[in-house]
FILUMBA-799335 format. One record per residue (C-alpha): residue in three letters; x negated, y, z. Coordinates in steps of 0.5 Angstrom, whole numbers, plus 500, padded with zeros to 3 digits. Example, Ala and Ser with C-alpha at 12.3 -4.5 7.8 and 13.67 -1.06 7.14 Angstrom:
ALA475491516;SER473498514;
***
This chain:
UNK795171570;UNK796169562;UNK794162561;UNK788163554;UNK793160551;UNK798166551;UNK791172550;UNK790168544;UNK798169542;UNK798175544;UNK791177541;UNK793174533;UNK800178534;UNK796184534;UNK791181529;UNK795180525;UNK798188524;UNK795193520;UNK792198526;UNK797202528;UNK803199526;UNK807194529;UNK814192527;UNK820197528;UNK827191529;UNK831196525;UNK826195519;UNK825187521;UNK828182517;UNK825175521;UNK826168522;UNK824163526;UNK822157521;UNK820157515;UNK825158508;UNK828151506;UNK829153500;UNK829159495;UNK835163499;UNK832164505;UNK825166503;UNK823173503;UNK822177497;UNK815182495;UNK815186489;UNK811192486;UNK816192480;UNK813189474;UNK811183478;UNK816180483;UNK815173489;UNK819170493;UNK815168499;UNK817162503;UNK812161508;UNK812154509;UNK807151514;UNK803146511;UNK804149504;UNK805156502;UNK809158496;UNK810164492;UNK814164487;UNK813168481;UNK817172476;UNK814177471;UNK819182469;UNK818181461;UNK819174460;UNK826173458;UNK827168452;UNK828169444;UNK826175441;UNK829181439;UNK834181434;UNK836175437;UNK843175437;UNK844179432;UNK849177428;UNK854179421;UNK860182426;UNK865186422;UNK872190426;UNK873193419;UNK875186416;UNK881185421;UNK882191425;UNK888193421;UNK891186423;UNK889186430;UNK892193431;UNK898191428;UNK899185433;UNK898190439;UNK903194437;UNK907189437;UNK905186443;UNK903180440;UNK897180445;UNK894173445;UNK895172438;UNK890179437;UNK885176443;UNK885170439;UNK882173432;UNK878178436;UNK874172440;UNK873168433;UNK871174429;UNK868180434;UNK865176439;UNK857173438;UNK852169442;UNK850167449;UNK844171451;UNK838170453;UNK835167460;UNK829171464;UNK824167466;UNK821165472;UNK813165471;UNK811160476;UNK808158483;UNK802159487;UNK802153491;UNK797154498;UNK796148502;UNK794149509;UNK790143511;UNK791140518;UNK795136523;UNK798137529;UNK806140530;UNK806148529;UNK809151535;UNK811159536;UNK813159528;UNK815166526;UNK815170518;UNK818175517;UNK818182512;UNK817189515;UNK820193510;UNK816200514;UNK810196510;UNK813191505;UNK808186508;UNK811179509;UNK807176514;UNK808169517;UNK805166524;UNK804159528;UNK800155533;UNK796148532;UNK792147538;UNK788153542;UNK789156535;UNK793162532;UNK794162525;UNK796167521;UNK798171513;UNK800176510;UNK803178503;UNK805183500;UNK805187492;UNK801192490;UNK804197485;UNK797201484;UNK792195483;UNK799191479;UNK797185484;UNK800180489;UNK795180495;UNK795173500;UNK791174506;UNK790167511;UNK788168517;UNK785162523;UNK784165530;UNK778160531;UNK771160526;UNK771155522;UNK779151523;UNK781154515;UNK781150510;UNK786151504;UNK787149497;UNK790153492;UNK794152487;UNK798154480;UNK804151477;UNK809153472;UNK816150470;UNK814152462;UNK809147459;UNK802150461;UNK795149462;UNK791151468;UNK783152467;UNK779154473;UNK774162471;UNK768160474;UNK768158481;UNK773163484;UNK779164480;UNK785159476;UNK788163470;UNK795159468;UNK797160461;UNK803158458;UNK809160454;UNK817162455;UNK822159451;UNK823161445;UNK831159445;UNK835158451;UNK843157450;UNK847158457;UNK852154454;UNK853146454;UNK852144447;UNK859140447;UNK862148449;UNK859151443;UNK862145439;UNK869144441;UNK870152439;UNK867150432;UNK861156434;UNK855152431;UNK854157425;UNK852163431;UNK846158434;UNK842155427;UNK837153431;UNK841147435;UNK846146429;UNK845145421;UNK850149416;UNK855143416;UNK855144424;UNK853137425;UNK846137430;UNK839138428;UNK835133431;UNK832135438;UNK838140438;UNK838142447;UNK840147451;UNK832150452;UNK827150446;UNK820152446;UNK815154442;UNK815150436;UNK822147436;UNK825155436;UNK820158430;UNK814162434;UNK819166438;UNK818165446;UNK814171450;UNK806168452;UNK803169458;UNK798169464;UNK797168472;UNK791169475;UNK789166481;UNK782170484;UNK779168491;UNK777176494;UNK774173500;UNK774168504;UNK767166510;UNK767159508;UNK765155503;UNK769155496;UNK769152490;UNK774150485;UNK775144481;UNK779144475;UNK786146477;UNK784147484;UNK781153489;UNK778150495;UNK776154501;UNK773150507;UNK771151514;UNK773159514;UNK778163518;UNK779168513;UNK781168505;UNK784172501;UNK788171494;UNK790175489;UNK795174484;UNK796177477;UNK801177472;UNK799179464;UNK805177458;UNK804179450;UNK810183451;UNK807188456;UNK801186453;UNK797189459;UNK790188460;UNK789183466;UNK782181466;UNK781189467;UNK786189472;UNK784183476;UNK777186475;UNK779193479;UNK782190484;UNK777184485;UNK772191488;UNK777193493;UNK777190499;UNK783188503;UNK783194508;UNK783199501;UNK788194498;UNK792195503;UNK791202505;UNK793203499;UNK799199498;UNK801202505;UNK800210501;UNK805208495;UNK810205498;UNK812209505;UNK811215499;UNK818212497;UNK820208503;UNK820214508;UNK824219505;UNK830217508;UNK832213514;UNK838212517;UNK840209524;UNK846207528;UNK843205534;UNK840199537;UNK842193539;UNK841187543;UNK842183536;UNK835186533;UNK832181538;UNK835175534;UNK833172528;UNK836174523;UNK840168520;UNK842168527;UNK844175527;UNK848174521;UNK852168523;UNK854173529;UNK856179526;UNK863178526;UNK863176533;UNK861183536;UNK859190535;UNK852190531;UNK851197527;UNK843197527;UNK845191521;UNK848197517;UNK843201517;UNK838195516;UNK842193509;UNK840200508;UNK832199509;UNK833193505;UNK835195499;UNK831201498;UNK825196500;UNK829192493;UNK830197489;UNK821200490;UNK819193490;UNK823192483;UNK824198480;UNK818203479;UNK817207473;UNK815203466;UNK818196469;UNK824193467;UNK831195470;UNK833191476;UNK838185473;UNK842181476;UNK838178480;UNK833184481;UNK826182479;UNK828174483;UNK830168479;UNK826161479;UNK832157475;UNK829157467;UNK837157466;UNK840162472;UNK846164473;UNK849169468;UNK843168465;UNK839173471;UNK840178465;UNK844186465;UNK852185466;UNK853192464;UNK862192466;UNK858193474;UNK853190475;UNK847193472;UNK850200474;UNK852198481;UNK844197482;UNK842203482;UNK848206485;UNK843208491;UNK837211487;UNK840217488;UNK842219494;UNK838214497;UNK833218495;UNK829214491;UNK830217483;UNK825215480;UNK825208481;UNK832209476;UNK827211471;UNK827204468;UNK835204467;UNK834210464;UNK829208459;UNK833202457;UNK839207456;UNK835211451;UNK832205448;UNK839200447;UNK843207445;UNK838205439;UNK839198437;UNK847201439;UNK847206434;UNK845200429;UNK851196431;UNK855202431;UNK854202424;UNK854194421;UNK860192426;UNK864198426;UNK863203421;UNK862208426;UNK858213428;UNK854214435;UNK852208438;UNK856203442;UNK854197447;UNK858191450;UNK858186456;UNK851185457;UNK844186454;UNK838183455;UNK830185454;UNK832185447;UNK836191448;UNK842186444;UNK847192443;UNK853186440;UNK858182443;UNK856176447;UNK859170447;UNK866167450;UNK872169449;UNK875176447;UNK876178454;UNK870180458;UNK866180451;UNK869184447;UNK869192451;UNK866197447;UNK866202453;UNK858200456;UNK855207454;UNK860212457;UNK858208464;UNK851207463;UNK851215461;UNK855217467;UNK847215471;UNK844219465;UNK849225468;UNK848224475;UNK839224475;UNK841231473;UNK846233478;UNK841230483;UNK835234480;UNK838239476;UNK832239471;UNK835242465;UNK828238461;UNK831232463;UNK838233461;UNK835236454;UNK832230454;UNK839226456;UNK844230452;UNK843226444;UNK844220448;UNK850222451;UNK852226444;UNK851219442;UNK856215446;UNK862220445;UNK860220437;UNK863212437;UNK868214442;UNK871220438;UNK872215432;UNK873209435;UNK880212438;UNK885213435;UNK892216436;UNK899213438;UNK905212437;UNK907219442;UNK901223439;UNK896220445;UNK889217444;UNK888211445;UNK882205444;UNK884201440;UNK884194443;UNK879194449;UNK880189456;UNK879191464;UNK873187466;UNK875182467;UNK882181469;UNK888179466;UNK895180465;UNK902176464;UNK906179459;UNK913175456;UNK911174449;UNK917174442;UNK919167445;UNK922169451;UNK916166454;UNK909168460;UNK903168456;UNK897172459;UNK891175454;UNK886181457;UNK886185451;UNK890190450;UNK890198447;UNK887203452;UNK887199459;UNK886204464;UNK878204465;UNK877206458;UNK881212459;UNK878214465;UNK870213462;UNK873217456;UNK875222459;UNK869222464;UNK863221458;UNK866227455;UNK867231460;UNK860231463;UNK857231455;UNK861239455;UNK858241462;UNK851238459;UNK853242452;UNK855248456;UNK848248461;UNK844248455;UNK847252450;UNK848248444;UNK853244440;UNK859249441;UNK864247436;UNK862239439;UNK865242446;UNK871244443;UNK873237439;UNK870233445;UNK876239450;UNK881237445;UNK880229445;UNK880229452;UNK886233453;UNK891228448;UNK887221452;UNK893217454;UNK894219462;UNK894215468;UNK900212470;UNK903210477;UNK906202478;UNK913199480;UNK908198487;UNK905205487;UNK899202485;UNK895205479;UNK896201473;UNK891197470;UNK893197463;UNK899202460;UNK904198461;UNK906195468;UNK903188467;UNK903182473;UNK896180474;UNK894173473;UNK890174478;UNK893179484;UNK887179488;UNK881180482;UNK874181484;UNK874188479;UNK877194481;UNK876197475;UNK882202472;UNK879206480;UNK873208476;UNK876215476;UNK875215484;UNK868211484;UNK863211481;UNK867218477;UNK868224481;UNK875225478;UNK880224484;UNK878226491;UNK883227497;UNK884233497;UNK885235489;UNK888229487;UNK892226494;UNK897223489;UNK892218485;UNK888217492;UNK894214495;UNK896210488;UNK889208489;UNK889206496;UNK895202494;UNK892199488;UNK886197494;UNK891194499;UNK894189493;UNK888187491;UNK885184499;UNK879186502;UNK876178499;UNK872177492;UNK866177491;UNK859179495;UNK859185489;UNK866186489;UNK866188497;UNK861193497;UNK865196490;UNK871196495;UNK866199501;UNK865206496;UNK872206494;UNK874207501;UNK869211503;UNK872216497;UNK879216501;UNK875218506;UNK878211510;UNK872210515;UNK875204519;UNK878201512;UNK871202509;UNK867198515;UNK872192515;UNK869192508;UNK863193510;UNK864186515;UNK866181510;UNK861183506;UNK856181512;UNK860174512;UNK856169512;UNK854165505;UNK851159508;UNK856154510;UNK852148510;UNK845147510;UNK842148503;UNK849150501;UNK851157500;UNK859157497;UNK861163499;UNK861171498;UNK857174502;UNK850175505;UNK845170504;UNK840168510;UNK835173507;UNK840178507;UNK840178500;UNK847178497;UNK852173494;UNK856172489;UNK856167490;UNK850165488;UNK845170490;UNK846177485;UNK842183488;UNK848188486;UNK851187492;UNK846189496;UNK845195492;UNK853197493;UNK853196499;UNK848200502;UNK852205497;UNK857204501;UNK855205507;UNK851212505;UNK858214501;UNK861214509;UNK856219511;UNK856224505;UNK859226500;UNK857231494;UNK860234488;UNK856238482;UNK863241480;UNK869240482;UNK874235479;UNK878237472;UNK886235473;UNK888229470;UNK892227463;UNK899230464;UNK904225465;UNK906220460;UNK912223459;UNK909229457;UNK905231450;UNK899232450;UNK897239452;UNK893243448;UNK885245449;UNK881251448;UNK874247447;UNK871253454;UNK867249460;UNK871250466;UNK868255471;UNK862251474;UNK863252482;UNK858252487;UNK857245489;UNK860241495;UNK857237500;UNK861233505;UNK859231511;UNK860225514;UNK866224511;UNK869217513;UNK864216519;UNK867210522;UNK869209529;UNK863203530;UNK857208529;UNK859213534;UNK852216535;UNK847216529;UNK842220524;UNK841220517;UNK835224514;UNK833225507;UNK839224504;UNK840228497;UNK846231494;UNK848234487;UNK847240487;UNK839239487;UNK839239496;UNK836234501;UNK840233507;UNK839230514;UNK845229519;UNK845228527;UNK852226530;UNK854224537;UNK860221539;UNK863222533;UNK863230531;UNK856233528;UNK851234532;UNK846238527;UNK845238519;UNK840241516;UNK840242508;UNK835245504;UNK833245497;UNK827246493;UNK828254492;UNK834258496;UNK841256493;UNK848257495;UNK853251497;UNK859249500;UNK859245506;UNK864241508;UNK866237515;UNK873235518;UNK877240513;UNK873246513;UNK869248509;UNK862253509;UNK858256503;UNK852257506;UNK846260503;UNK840254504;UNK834253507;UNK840252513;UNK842249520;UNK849247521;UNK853245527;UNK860243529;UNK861250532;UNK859253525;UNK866250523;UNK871252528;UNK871259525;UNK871257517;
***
């Protein structure tokens, strides 16, 4: 017979559950102990407000992030920057092969400031009261619900919450909960690592006031000091580059002018069935089982009116909050799922599970890092907000590694490599706002900077939407090439949906790119065109300088990835002309521009080269695999039309290793994937899910956090995004229109080019095309394809068992699997018998 002490356990389990739903292990992230630091709390989201809930015992912490508050201002980091000036002298030295001498120019005159920092907003502290030792602890995130819920037990009682963020009502929901009346007293709380002041609203509410740094250098000042740079930084340093007093890494309101965002946390008591009251910077709730906090967010950049948001959400009660938090997300969230079947690991902690992973076959964790970067990319990107950054919506450092802002050579594309096939299209739209409003500040940089026309963007940007050079040296910072990248996810919104309002929207954009490009290139020596001076992000090469000596540089004229995104902006800106009708004389230029690019070129070691000489990496085994771009994320080389620059690439993969950084790997994973090498793509796959935590508190390592979220190391989301990624490139594979050939080879001339579109084919879907043997049975269903279809997929024993594809209105394709190829008309139902005649 259950002792009482086991019906009440089971009984605040059930409790403690929206009726009818109960957590599924393979959407369960879930430990056994409270988080011990930042990296192993959970994160909620509802995209413009963001928490990491840590799911303490005696305290519970929710640390908080509005996604608008970054340091400075714009126009912050705008400065006199002018290519013109030296552009003859630093071409001249290229061509001489005097690489490091051009760097060194480069870095002194073309590079500008360290951008700004985005900003963590505060805490919201909740003191549970009470003694005794906390038995049955466990927290966990169910990303079926998005709720973060946490459990223990002190004596006969069972104590209890839940956390979650609410897109329609803009609110962070905390729900604390106690099985015995009376036994629940909490003291809530507001704090800020900015200076703030914190005042009660009546006897139910807090509100946190406080202000962002107006400036925030990343850089220690004697960095800046030794480079002779203090005429970029005038806030820390006078004319004569001596300090100014006060001069720090940090400057508040005041000490930065009247820059710094303002903002607000609200902290509101919902309900609670004791007594409460608050006390100066306190909310008090006593001798209740039950209350319930909400948490708003307001800043003077969104300028959003919190009192009337708190106000709507302060008239639900937490059944309707919940009911329709639950409507919005699962709208998104469960349109696609995919599963590899369940395993004995699912029942283990999931630090426990990861720590374990190499030791045995676990593919449910696949598909869990699946879930949860969907459940990350709903829960930090949603029509209106900010684009996800470095660290998604997540940061609690005032200084956070690589200032938690957009890395635009990978990063910020990588992050939303999933919205597309993952389904979730709409949770891209604040990438593609950032891209049409940074194409603005980027078309002023292209004039003051360059003299050119179009528009142009660089390594990073900010809120700010900063379009100049960032700080450091020539390499990373000096790459003109981020809008060519940037325009392939304006592209793709289009191959995916195929709504010719949204590319009549996008195309000035994208013309606007290629404008800059077609005058920023010029032409060679051999009648080729080449990017004047450029760096493969963000490698380096060794090089024998005039002296017979090795010297290294990263700047060079036309490194391989500034050809391959050349030639993908201007093909994909001619189909987007063609389809629309427009801009005929435009196509022809942009053909014959793209038909005299440098070509590619294959290395002593069969690899494709990175730059156009075969240079010696400094650093074989480099993180970045960037001259693969024709391969992923660019539709350019696929093994069954280009098989000679596949096996270049596969080369170029197996000199570069399988290590590097947590993004790193899952890039790798994509790549493999579109080589169609499942087993190589899995071992990608498990060294991403090694361990980063290789101590208590320390996490040094590429891989995942205990929280499953991704290390660089430290923690960066992209890596989860790549991953999942990765794993859905192994299951499908799409084309709108099959691939242009490549640049003729280096010994040949440029061809000429007529201007006409290439014929626009049917487009291609390949089923399971790098279906490893660890995933011998499985479903993937709501998956979407270019084209304008959704897709779902059963396999058993590795061969398919049934697809299904359908689009919004009856359209041909071509489908693909093991070789064979179909065109179907859909609505259709394939099997692997429908293969075997074709």
């Amino acid at each position: 017979m259950s002792s009482r002490r086991e019906f009440l356990l089971t009984a605040a389990a059930g409790f403690a559950q929206p009726v009818g739903l109960r957590p599924d292990p393979a959407f369960r992230l879930w430990f056994d102990e409270p988080a011990a630091d930042w990296n192993e709390a959970l994160p909620i989201g509802n995209g413009r407000l963001g928490a990491m809930v840590f799911g303490g015992v005696e305290q519970e912490v929710l640390q908080i992030n509005d996604d608008t508050l970054v340091s400075g201002a714009p126009g912050i980091d705008d400065l006199p920057l002018d290519v013109t000036r030296r552009f003859d002298e630093v071409v001249a030295l290229l061509k001489q092969r005097r690489f490091a001498e051009a760097s060194e120019i480069i870095t002194r005159n073309w590079t500008g400031r360290s951008w700004q920092c985005y900003q963590p907003a505060g805490d919201a502290l909740f003191t549970v009261l009470g003694a005794g030792e906390a038995l049955r602890y466990q927290r966990q995130l169910d990303l079926n619900t998005a709720v973060v819920r946490a459990s223990y037990q002190r004596g006969e009682t069972i104590f209890t919450r839940e956390c979650f963020a609410s897109s329609p009502h803009k609110v962070l929901v905390v729900r604390f909960q106690a099985s015995s009346f009376g036994s629940l007293s909490i003291r809530a709380s507001l704090r800020s690592p900015h200076p703030a002041l914190v005042e009660p609203l009546g006897r139910s509410a807090l509100r946190l006031r406080g202000r962002v740094p107006g400036f925030v250098l990343r850089r220690a000042l004697e960095w800046v000091e030794k480079r002779g740079e203090q005429w970029k930084y005038p806030e820390l340093w006078h004319a004569d580059g001596s300090r100014r007093p006060g001069a720090a890494q940090v400057l508040y309101s005041g000490e930065a002018g009247s820059r710094g965002a303002r903002f607000e946390l609200r902290l509101a008591l919902l309900f609670h069935n004791g007594m409460a009251g608050a006390d100066r910077d306190t909310l008090a709730v006593d001798g209740a089982s039950e209350a319930i906090f909400l948490i708003g967010s307001s800043s003077s950049v969104r300028n959003n009116d919190l009192d009337a948001e708190m106000r709507t959400a302060l008239h639900c009660s937490y059944d309707t909050l919940l009911r329709r938090h639950l409507e919005d997300y699962q709208r998104l969230f469960r349109r696609c799922t995919v599963s590899f079947g369940a395993t004995a690991q699912s029942a283990l902690p999931t630090d426990e599970r990861i720590e374990q992973f190499a030791s045995g076959s676990d593919p449910a964790l696949a598909a869990l890092y699946v879930h949860y970067a969907r459940y990350l990319m709903i829960s930090g990107s949603r029509p209106g907000s900010e684009p996800l950054n470095l660290q998604g919506i997540w940061n609690a450092e005032i200084i956070p590694p690589w200032a938690s802002g957009y890395t635009l050579n990978i990063n910020t594309e990588m992050n939303y490599w999933p919205a597309t096939v993952g389904n979730l299209l709409e949770c891209a739209e604040p990438l593609l706002r950032m891209v049409r409003e940074l194409s603005a500040s980027g078309a002023r940089t292209a004039r003051s900077m360059y003299s050119r026309p179009g528009w142009v963007a660089h390594h990073n940007t900010t809120l700010w939407r900063g379009a100049y050079p960032v700080d450091n040296d020539a390499m990373p910072s000096f790459w003109p090439m981020a809008a060519p990248w940037l325009c392939r996810h304006l592209w793709e919104q289009f191959e995916f949906t195929q709504d010719r309002q949204l590319l009549a929207e996008i195309y000035p954009v994208m013309k606007g790119a290629a404008e800059f490009l077609l005058a920023w290139l010029m032409e060679n020596e051999d009648g080729f065109l080449v990017t004047p001076a450029g760096n493969s992000p963000e490698n380096l090469f060794v090089y024998v300088g005039q002296d017979g000596r090795k010297r290294t540089s990263g700047i060079c004229m036309a490194p391989t990835m500034d050809i391959a995104l050349a030639r993908d902006l201007f093909a994909n800106c001619i189909a987007a002309a063609s389809i629309l009708s427009v801009d005929e004389d435009f196509r022809a230029r942009l053909a014959a521009a793209r038909a005299r690019l440098l070509p590619y070129r294959i290395g002593s070691r069969g690899q494709v080269q990175e730059w156009p000489e075969d240079f010696e990496e400094r650093d074989p085994r480099h993180r970045h695999i960037s001259h693969l771009y024709p391969l992923h994320p660019g539709m350019e080389w696929t093994p069954e039309e280009t098989p000679d620059w596949c096996a270049a690439a596969r080369r170029s993969l197996e000199l570069r290793g399988d290590g590097g950084a947590g993004w790193s790997r899952a890039w790798k994973i994509c790549l493999w994937a579109r080589l169609h090498d499942g087993e190589r793509a899995y071992q990608l796959l498990s060294r991403l899910f090694e361990p980063a935590r290789n101590a208590p508190g320390q996490y040094r390592r590429g891989g995942v956090m205990p929280n499953l979220l991704c290390s660089h190391p430290p923690f960066q989301i992209d890596g989860n995004f790549g991953g999942a990624a990765g794993i859905l490139e192994m299951l499908i594979q799409s084309r709108a229109r099959d691939g242009e050939a490549p640049a003729p080879l280096a010994s040949q001339r440029p061809p000429a080019a007529t201007g006409q579109p290439s014929p626009q084919p049917m487009p291609l879907i390949h089923l399971l095309p790098a279906l490893p043997s660890a995933w011998p049975s499985g479903e993937a269903r709501g998956l979407l394809a270019r084209g304008g279809f959704e897709v779902d997929i059963v396999w058993r024993d590795g061969r398919l068992a049934e697809a299904r594809i359908r689009s919004s209105s009856p359209r041909a394709c071509r489908v693909r699997y093991r070789g064979r190829t179909l065109i179907v008309q859909t609505p259709v139902s394939l099997r692997e018998s429908s293969f075997s005649a074709a």
